[in-house]
Each structure stands twice: as structure tokens, then as C-alpha cells.
C-alpha positions in Angstrom: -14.5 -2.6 -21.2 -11.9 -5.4 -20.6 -10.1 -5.6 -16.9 -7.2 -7.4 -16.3 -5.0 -7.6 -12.7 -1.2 -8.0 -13.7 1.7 -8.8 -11.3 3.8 -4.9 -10.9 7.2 -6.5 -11.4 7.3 -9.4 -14.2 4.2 -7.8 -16.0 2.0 -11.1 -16.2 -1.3 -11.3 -16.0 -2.6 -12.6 -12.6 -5.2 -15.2 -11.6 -8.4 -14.5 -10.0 -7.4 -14.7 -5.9 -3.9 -12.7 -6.7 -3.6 -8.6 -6.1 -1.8 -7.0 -8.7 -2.2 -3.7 -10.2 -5.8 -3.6 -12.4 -5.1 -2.3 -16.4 -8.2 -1.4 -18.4 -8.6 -1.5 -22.0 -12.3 0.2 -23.9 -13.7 3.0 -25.3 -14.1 4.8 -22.4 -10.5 5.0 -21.4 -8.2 7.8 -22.4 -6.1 8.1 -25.6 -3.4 10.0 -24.7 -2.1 12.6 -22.2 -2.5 16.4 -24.6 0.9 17.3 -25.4 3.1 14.6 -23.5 4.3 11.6 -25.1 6.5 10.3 -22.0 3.6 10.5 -19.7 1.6 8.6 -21.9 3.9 5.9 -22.7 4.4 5.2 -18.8 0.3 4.9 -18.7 -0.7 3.6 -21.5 0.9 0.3 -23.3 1.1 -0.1 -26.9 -2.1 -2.5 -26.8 -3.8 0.8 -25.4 -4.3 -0.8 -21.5 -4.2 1.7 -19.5 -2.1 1.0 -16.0 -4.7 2.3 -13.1 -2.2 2.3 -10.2 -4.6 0.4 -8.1 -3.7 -2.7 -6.6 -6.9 -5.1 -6.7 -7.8 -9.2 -6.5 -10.8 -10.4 -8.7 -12.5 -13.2 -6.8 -13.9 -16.4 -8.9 -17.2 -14.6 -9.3 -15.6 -11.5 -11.0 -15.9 -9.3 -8.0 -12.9 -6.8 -7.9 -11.5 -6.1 -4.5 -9.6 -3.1 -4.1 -6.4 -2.9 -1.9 -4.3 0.2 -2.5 -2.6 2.8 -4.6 1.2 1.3 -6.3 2.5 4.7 -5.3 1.8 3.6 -2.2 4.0 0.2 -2.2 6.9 1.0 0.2 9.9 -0.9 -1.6 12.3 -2.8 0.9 15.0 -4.1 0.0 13.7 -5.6 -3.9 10.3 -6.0 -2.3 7.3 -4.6 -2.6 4.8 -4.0 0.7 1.7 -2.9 0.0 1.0 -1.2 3.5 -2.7 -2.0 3.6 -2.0 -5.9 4.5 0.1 -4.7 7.6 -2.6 -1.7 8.4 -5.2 -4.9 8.3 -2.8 -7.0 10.5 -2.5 -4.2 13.2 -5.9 -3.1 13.4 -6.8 -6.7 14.0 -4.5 -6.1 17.7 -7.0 -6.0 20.5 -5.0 -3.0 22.3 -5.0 -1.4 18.7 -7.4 1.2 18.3 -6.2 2.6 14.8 -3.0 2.1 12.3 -1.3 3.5 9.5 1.7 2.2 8.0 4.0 4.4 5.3 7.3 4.2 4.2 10.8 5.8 5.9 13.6 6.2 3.6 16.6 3.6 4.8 20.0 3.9 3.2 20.6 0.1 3.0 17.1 -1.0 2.5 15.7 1.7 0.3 12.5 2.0 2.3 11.4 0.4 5.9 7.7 -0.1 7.0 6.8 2.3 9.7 3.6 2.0 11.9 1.7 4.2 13.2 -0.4 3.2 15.9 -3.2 4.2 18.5 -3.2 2.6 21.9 -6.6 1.7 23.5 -6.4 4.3 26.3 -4.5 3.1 29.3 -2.9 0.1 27.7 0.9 -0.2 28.0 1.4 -1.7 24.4 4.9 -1.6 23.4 7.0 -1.5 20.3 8.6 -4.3 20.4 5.4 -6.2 21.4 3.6 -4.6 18.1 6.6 -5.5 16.0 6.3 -9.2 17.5 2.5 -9.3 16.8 3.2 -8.5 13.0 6.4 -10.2 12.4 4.5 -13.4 13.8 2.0 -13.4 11.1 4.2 -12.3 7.6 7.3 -12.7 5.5 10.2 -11.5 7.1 10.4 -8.9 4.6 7.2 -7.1 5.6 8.3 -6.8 9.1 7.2 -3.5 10.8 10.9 -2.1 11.5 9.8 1.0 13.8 6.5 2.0 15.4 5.8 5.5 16.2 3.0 5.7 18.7 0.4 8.8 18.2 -3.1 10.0 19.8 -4.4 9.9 16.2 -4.5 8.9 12.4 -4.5 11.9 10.0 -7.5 10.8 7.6 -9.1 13.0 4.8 -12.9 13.4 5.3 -13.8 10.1 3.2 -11.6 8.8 5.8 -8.4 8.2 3.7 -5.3 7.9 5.5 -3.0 10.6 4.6 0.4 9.0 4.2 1.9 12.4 3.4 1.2 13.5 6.8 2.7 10.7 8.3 5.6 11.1 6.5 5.8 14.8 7.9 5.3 12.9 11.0 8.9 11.2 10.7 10.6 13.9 9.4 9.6 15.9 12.8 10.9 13.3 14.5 14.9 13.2 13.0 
């Protein structure tokens, strides 16, 4: 099997330390999709790597590190925010009990970054105070741009978020 990490938007390979989404060429890995050459040719590249959709960082020692899903990415503006660095940056809040972050569709920017967030009980935490937190330690790009506070995250039972229901979340909220 051969692994490589490649940057999502010029389609170069990436050095170990860099997240980027992980392609796989070998034996193992599928030929085709039965019956559907379109679906195939967005998966599989002419040299037969086969484009995972995961977003991961090899270390120096080889270790891969996965990160998230690139259906995941919420796209601002001509960037790309992979909402697992922001989840990481809110959960490390000490009036932050839990976070989720998922995209809102924005007519000028394409998509905004939306948090979801869990108060330690009693704790006045504000928006504008979780917004500060974030913007203090990123790119302006990957600002949070609104913060919906809720009693819960909605997680599968292997305790993935479920972005979809957060989504839902929003749309309740128009």
C-alpha cells in the first residue's frame, strides 16, 4: 500500500507535519465504481490513487493523524475550515463543556462557521466573549461568525458529532 497526504486545492503532495486529504494507491483499493464512470473518475485518478476524503497529517515517524471528513470543510469565502481545529480551540475554553462547529449557508461568503456550544452550568458565557476567545487564537478567516448556545451536542453512539443535526438545528432557528 502507498499513502500520500495532498493539499485539497492545488493537488500537491504535502510534507509530513501538513493536513491534507490522505490518497491511497495498492492492491487492496478499489478498481472502479460498477456501472459509473463519473463517480469513479471524481475518486479515483488516472494513476489509480484513490482520494479517501479524510483530512490527516503524517508526523516524522510515519504516524497518520486523522483530522476530519473534506465534506466536512465549510468553505468561506475561497477558504477552506476544517471545523475540527475550531471544535479543538472551543473545547479548550474553561466555561466550555462541549462544541460543535458546522457550516451556515451565507449569501456573500458562501458558508460561515457556526458554533455550537455547552456552557458549564451556571456560567454566563457570552457570544461575543466565545467569538473573542476564538478569533484571538486563528486567521481572521476561521473566525466563529455566530454561536448558538444548546444544553447538548447531538453525537452518534461512537460519539461522532452529527453535523446534519446541527444543521437542522439552524434551520429551526430562521
Amino acid at each position: 500500500m502507498e499513502a500520500k497526504v495532498m493539499d485539497w486545492n492545488s493537488g500537491s503532495t504535502l510534507p509530513p507535519g501538513c493536513y491534507g486529504e490522505l490518497w491511497l494507491r495498492g492492491p487492496a483499493i478499489m478498481q472502479r465504481y460498477l456501472n459509473n464512470v463519473e463517480a469513479t473518475a471524481m475518486t479515483i485518478d488516472k494513476d489509480g490513487w484513490l482520494r479517501t476524503g479524510d483530512i490527516v497529517c503524517f508526523d516524522e515517524d510515519g504516524y497518520l493523524y486523522l483530522s476530519d471528513r473534506l465534506k466536512e470543510i465549510i468553505k468561506y469565502n475561497g477558504y477552506q475550515i476544517a471545523p475540527a481545529d475550531l471544535e479543538a480551540i472551543l473545547i479548550s475554553h474553561p466555561e466550555i463543556l462541549d462544541a460543535a462547529v458546522t457550516a451556515e449557508n451565507d449569501d456573500v461568503f458562501g458558508e460561515i462557521p457556526v458554533a455550537f456550544v455547552v456552557r458549564r452550568h451556571g456560567i454566563p458565557l457570552t457570544e461575543e466573549a466565545v467569538k473573542d476567545f476564538v478569533a484571538k487564537q486563528v486567521a481572521p478567516y476561521k473566525k466563529i461568525r455566530k454561536v448558538v448556545f444548546t444544553s447538548s451536542i447531538p453525537k452518534s453512539a461512537a460519539g461522532k458529532i452529527l453535523r446534519r443535526e446541527l444543521r437542522k438545528l439552524l434551520n429551526c432557528r430562521l
